[in-house]
C-alpha positions, 0 to 999 in steps of 0.5 A: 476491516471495519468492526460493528460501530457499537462494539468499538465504541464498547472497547474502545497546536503545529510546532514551527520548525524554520526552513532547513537552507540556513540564511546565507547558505547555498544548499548542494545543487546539480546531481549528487551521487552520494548524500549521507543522511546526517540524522535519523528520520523524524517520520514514524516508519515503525507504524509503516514497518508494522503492516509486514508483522511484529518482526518487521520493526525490529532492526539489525543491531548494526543498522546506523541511519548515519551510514544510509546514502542516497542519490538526490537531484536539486535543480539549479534555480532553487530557491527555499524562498518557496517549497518545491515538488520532489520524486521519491524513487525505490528500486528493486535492487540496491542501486539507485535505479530510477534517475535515467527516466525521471531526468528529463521530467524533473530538470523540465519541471524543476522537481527535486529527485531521490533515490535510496542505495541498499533499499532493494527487494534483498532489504527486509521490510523495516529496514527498507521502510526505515532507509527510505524515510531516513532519506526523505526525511533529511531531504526534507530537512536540507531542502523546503519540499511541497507535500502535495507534490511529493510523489513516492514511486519505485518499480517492481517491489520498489512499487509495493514499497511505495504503496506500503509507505504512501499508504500509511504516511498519506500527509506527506505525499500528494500521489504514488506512481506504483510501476509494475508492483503494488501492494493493497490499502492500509487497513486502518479506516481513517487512512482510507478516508486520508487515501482519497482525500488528498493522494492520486494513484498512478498505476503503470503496468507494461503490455506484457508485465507479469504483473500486469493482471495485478493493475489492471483487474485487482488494485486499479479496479478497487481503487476506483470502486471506492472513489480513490482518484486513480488512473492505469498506464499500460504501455504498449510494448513494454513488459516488466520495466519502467517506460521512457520520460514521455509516459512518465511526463504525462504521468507527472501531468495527471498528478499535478491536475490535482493539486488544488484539490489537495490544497483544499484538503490542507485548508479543509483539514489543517490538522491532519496536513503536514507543511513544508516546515514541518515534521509531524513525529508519531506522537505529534501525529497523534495529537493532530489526528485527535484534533481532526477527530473532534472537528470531525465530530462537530459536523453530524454528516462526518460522525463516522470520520470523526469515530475512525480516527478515534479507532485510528488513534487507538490502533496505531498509538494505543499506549500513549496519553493520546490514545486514552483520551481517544478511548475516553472520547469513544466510551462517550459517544457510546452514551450518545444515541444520536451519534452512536446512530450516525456513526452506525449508519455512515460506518456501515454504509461504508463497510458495505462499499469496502466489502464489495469493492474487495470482493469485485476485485479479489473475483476478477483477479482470480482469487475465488476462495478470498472473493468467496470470504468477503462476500459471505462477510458481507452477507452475514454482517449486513443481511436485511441491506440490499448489498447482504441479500446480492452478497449471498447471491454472489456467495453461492455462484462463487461456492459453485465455481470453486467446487469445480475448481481444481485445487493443489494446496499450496501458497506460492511466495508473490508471483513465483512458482516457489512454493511458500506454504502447503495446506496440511492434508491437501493434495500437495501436501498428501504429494510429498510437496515441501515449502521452498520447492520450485514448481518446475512442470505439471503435466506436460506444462512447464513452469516458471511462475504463478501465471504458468501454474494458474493456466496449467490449471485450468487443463485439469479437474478435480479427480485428476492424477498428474505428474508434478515435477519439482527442484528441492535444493537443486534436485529434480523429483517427480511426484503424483498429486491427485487434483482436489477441490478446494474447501469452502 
């Protein structure tokens, strides 16, 4: 989230590689079901790792980048004369999945295709983000991709995966196709600012996919509060799978529209794409970024742009010469009332609209006491605007729905009915619940996921004493839980 413009500032040449096909040499063609990565990938997957917490960037001691194998597709007629559109493919299980579908889409389109083994949702988030980009890393190396038509997909957690990594590396992906499975927005400004920019989202969800509420009321909605070029696939009959080649040519259609926008962007802002031939490693990323921010700041309408990637470069490469130079570049313009001005005002104008687009969303998806939060940050970051004063109002009407809300305590692990945390003291907690229980029956409701308890929940109030049945270690008990109100 944005921080107030003031305080921050208070605290705080590309390298040409030669294509990858060697003169004389005719590069694997045809379907590969098995393609070693050869070296360890260039790409700065830890940064991507991070977003899943400290622990996730560390990785097992017997993991080799050598051992990783992907399946891969190359057209017949390539040709590394001129760079070429590729799908990235992660599945939920470990198994190349997605072949099958986007066959006909990509030898009709003559588009390269890859897809990890052992990166399913069974595959730690580092691990996982590592393996995916060991793969495209050497894809890129063996064969001359187009960055904006390299669209990251996958299904279920393969597309939470996608979003996770496309959100975090946008230079080299023109879009993100998330099938039934998604995963929010990088935190950090300035990859915001890169997100809508260059990258189109393509959100497909089934008729009847559990996570369908997720798409169509959550992610896509917010995306499109805040001008992300985004579009939602709900496909008739279809329920938590992937559809056939005619949705996913049509999908392929929509994201190849854009595509002189993105090159645009690359002639706009060179410093922060990533060509054909190229490989931008962190520190070289972080070298570009600072240029980008200079530039930047050279145009008084992007004073902010320019300040976000000075925080940008401090919060992803804090400890390297280029962050202190960024640090440097921020104390300056902390002495500088014109652009501490501009950038206060773009910044926080920006805020607002982030705050909002979080709240709508986070409301319509159910999340009362998280919507509730954003608001009230709203309110009190920016009183005297007149977001502040509809934030407040909004505050007190959510306030409202939540005392009357029935409330058990409990977090649940995605869209399970596995019991991941109990509140201490709440009403589960006070029930005898445990983290790892499997909510099996409230009342007379059975349950099997989330969306069962959520709407089994809505026959109860606060005040209500119910039978909860639970399974711990493949024992059935039944407990009494007292509905409570959730705390405000």
């Amino acid at each position: 989230m944005l921080s107030h413009v003031a305080s921050v500032l208070l605290a705080v040449g590309p390298f040409f590689l030669a294509p990858a096909a060697c003169p004389g040499a005719d590069p694997p063609t045809g379907l590969q079901e098995e393609v070693r990565v050869k070296r360890p990938t260039r790409l700065d997957w830890e940064f991507v790792a991070s977003g899943f917490g400290r622990e996730a960037v560390k990785l097992p001691a017997d993991f080799d980048s050598l051992k990783q194998r992907f399946q891969l597709y190359v057209p017949r007629a390539y040709d590394p004369a001129r760079a070429w559109p590729l799908v990235v493919f992660i599945s939920p299980g470990d198994a190349p999945l997605g072949w099958r579908y986007w066959q006909k889409v990509c030898e009709e389109n003559g588009m390269l295709f890859c897809a990890p083994y052992g990166a399913g949702n069974n595959c730690p988030p580092g691990p996982r983000a590592r393996i995916v980009l060991d793969m495209l890393d050497q894809v890129r190396r063996d064969y001359r991709i187009d960055p904006e038509r390299t669209y990251l997909t996958g299904f279920s957690g393969g597309g939470r995966m996608a979003c996770a990594i496309g959100f975090a590396l946008p230079e080299y992906l023109g879009g993100i196709i998330p099938v039934c499975g998604t995963n929010p927005l990088n935190r950090l400004d300035y990859l915001r600012h890169r997100v809508h920019d260059r990258l189109s989202v393509a959100f497909v969800t089934g008729e009847s996919d559990v996570n369908r509420t997720e798409n169509e009321q959550f992610m896509f909605p917010m995306l499109q509060d805040l001008d992300i070029r985004s579009r939602l696939w709900v496909v008739p009959k279809l329920g938590h799978g992937i559809p056939g080649p005619a949705v996913l040519a049509e999908v392929r259609k929509w994201l190849e529209e854009d595509l002189s926008r993105r090159r645009q962007d690359v002639k706009a802002q060179p410093t922060l794409a990533c060509p054909p031939d190229d490989a931008l490693t962190p520190l070289k990323l972080a070298g570009r970024a600072l240029e980008a921010a200079e530039a930047n700041l050279k145009e008084d309408e992007r004073t902010w742009r320019g300040v976000a990637l000075l925080q940008g470069i401090v919060a992803r490469w804090g400890r390297t010469e280029v962050a202190e130079k960024a640090r440097k570049r921020l104390a300056e313009l902390k002495e500088d009332a014109k652009r501490l001005r501009l950038a206060g005002e773009q910044g926080g104008k920006e805020e607002r609209s982030v705050l909002q687009a979080q709240a709508k969303a986070l409301d319509r998806f159910g999340q009362t006491a998280a919507a509730l939060r954003a608001w009230k940050a709203l309110a009190q970051q920016h009183p005297d605007t007149p977001e502040g004063r509809k934030a407040v109002e909004e505050a007190r009407r959510l306030a409202k729905v939540l005392s009357a809300r029935p409330y058990l305590g409990i977090s649940f692990a995605g869209e399970s009915a596995v019991v991941d945390k109990v509140v201490p003291d709440g009403p589960a907690d006070r029930a005898g619940v445990q983290p790892g229980d499997r909510l099996r029956a409230l009342g007379a409701a059975k349950l099997q996921t989330f969306a069962d308890l959520r709407r089994a929940l809505e026959k109860v109030k606060p005040g209500d004493k119910v039978k909860l049945e639970v399974e711990r270690k493949d024992k059935r008990l039944t407990l009494t839980v007292e509905v409570g109100s959730p705390p405000t």
